[in-house]
N, C-alpha and C positions, 0 to 999 in steps of 0.2 A: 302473486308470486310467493313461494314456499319462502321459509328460511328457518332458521336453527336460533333456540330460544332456550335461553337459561331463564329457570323460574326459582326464585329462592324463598321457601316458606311453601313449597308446593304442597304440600304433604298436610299442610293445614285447610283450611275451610274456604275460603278465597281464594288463596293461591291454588289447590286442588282445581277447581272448578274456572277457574283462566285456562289451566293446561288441559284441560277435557275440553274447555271451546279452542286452544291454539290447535290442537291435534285434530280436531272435526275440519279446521279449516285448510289440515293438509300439511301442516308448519312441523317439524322434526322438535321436542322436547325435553330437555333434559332436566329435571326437577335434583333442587340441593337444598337440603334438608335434617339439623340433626337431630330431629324427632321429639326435643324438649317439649313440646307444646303439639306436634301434629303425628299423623299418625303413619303407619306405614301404608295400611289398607287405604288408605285415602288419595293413593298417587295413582292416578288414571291408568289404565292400562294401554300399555303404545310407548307411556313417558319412560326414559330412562332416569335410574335413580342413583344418587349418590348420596349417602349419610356421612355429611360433615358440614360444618360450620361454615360462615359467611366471610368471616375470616381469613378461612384459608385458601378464599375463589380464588386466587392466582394458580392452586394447582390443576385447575380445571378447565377457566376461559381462555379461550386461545380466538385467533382472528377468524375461524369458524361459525363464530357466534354472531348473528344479526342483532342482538338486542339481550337485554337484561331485563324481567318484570321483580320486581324486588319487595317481598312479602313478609321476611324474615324479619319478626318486631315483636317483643313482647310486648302485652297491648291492654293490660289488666289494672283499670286507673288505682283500684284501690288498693295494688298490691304496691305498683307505683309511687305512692305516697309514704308507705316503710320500709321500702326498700328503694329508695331511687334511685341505687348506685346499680342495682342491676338495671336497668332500663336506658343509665348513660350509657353502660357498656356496652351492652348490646344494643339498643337501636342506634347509637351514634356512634361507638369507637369501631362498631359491627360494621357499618355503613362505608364508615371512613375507608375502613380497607377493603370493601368490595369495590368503591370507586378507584381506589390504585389501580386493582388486579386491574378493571374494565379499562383501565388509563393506559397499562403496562400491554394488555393485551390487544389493544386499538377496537376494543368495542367502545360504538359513540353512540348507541343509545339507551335511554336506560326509560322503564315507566316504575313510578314509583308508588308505592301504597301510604298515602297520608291519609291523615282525618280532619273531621272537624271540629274534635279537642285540641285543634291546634288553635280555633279563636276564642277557649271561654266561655264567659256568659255574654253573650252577642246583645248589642246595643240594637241591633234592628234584626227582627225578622220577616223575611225571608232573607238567611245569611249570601252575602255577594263575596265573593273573592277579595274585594277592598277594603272587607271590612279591616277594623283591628285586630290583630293577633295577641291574644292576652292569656293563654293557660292557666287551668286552673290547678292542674295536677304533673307531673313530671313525667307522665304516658305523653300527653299534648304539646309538654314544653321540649321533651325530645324525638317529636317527630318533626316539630316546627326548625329545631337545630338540625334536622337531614335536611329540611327544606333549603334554609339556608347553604350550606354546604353544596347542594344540588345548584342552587343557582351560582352559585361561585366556580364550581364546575364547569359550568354550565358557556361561562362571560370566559374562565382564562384559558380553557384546553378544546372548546369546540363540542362539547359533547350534547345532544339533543334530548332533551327528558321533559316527560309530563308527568307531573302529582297531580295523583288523584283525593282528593279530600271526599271520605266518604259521611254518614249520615250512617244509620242505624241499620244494617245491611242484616237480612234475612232471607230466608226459603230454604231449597234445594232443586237438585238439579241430577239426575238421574242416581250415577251413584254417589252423586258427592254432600254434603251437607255436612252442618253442625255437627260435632261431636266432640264438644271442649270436657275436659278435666282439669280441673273444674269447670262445669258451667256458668256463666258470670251473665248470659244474655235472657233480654226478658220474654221472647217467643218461646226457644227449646226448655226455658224456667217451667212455665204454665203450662207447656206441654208434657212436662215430668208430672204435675199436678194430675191433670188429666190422665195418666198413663197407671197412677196410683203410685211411681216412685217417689214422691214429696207430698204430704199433705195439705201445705196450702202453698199460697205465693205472698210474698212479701211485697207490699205495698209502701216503699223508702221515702212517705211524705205525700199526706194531702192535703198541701197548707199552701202549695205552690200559688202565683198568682198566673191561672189557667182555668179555664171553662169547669173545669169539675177538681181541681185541687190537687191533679198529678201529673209528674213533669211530660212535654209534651215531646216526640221525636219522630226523627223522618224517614220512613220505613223503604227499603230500596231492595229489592228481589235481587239477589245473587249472581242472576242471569242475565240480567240488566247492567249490574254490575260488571259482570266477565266483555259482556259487549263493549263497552267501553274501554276498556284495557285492548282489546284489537284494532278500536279506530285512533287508540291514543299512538300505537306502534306506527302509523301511518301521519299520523300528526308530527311524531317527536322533528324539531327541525335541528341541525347543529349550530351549536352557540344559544338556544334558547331554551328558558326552562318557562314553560307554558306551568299553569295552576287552575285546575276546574273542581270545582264541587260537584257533588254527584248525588242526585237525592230526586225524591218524587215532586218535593215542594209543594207537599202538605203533611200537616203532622197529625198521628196520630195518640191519644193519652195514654197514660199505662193502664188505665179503668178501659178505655176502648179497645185494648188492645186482649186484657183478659176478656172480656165481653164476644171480640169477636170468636174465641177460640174457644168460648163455650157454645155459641153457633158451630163453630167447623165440626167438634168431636162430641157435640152432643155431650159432653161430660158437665158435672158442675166445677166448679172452682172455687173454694173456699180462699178469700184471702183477709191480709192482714195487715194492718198498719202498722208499719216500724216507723221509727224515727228519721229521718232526712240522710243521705250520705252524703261526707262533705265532697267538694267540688261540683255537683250535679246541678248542671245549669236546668233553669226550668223550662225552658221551649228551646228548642234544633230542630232548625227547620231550611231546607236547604234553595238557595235560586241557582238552577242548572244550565242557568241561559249562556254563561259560557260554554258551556260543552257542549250545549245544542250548537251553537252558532261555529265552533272552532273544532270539534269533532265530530258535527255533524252525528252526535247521538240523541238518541230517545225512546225512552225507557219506556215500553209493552208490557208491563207486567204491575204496575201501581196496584194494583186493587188489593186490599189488604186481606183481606177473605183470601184470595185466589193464592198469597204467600205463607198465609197461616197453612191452609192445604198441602204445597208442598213439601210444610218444613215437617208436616203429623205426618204425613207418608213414610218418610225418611223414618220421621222417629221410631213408625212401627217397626220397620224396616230393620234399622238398628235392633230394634229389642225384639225380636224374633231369631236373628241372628247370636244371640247372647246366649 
């Protein structure tokens, strides 16, 4: 069955590419967005758009609305760390008042964009949902404060939501993809290398304790990702906030991952060693057995070649267009 969906952060990388799988499935869209981090071109064509802040969703949600996906988070650990006052305000005092509007406008369900800097450097890998929640950096410790708040929501007003803890999310997906400014992630990095915009790639420590000496993560296709956001819409139940992790649950190194993208594009990669950045746990690696079990998802698209290929397409894509 159809319904009408506010997507907040549409206009970014993730959120973009939810509203291009909500609209293929026939669902009405309306993306809110004030552009600080996403783009314009990036909001699917179909979605309606609105440039303003999270904020001020009460002048937008109305009982119209089936549901809320909420993507709107500044999400840059290391900017996080000098500046954590912006990252309380927006991803949590942001948050806070979208959960009013959705409270005042009787929408009761919400899927949420979490991570897995919400546990830190994890005591066990493959991370489970039970583990400890320990942040390392103020991106993590304020997505884990939405979390909380979502579940408190969640027990005293009836409202149904699922977070989603993601892992190291890549590829693209027709026309949606990367396209941060800054770029902060280590696929679209090495493929600026390749591209000849950057000369090498920076290698942040290989000292880690891991199979070859650099930190290890869990690489998750985008489209895998989107998938998941549509069975969590059907999951959400009211009064509970469900929490799954989302990842391939296997990791791949930052040396394997420049490796394979000198396979994809044929190009060479010169990199280099820098020094460690702090917070950066050295293996994320995700167990998605919740969400298999409870959303009845599973991710088609693992194979890390087959993502690096998506995400170079795009990138030419981009730079042809330029």
């Amino acid at each position: 069955m159809s319904g009408k969906y506010l997507v907040t952060g549409g206009a970014g990388y993730v959120g973009s590419v939810v509203a291009q799988h909500l609209l293929e499935a026939g669902h009405e869209v309306v993306v809110l967005d004030n552009l600080s981090t996403g783009f314009r071109e990036g909001v699917p064509a179909g979605a309606a758009f609105i440039e303003g802040d999270i904020r001020d969703a009460a002048k937008w949600l109305d009982s119209s609305f089936g549901a809320v996906l909420h993507f709107a988070a500044f999400s840059q650990v290391g900017e996080s760390v000098v500046k954590p006052e912006k990252y309380w305000d927006n991803n949590v005092a942001g948050t806070m008042a979208l959960l009013g509007a959705m409270r005042e406008a009787g929408v009761r369900k919400l899927v949420f964009s979490s991570t897995a800097a919400t546990y830190g450097e994890p005591k066990e890998v493959p991370i489970v949902e039970s583990a400890p929640t320990s942040p390392t950096n103020p991106y993590g410790a304020s997505k884990l404060a939405v979390d909380h708040m979502i579940t408190g929501e969640a027990a005293a007003h009836g409202l149904g939501a699922v977070s989603l803890r993601y892992f190291n999310v890549a590829g693209a997906y027709g026309e949606q993809g990367e396209r941060h400014n800054p770029e902060s992630h280590l696929i679209p990095l090495v493929l600026q290398v390749a591209q000849g915009r950057r000369d090498a790639i920076s290698v942040y420590g290989d000292d880690y304790p891991t199979p070859d000496g650099t930190c290890v993560r869990d690489y998750i296709h985008v489209a895998d990702l989107a998938d998941a956001h549509l069975l969590a819409l059907k999951a959400a139940t009211s009064g509970e906030h469900l929490i799954c992790n989302l990842g391939n649950g296997e990791g791949f190194s930052v040396r394997q991952v420049i490796e394979t993208v000198r396979q994809v594009t044929g190009h060479p990669i010169p990199e280099v060693v820098a020094p460690r950045r702090g917070g950066d746990p050295a293996a994320l690696v995700a167990s998605a057995a919740t969400a298999r079990e409870k959303l009845g998802w599973n991710p088609s698209r693992a194979d890390l070649a087959g993502i690096v290929a998506d995400a170079w397409e795009f990138a030419q894509k981009i730079a042809r267009e330029q």
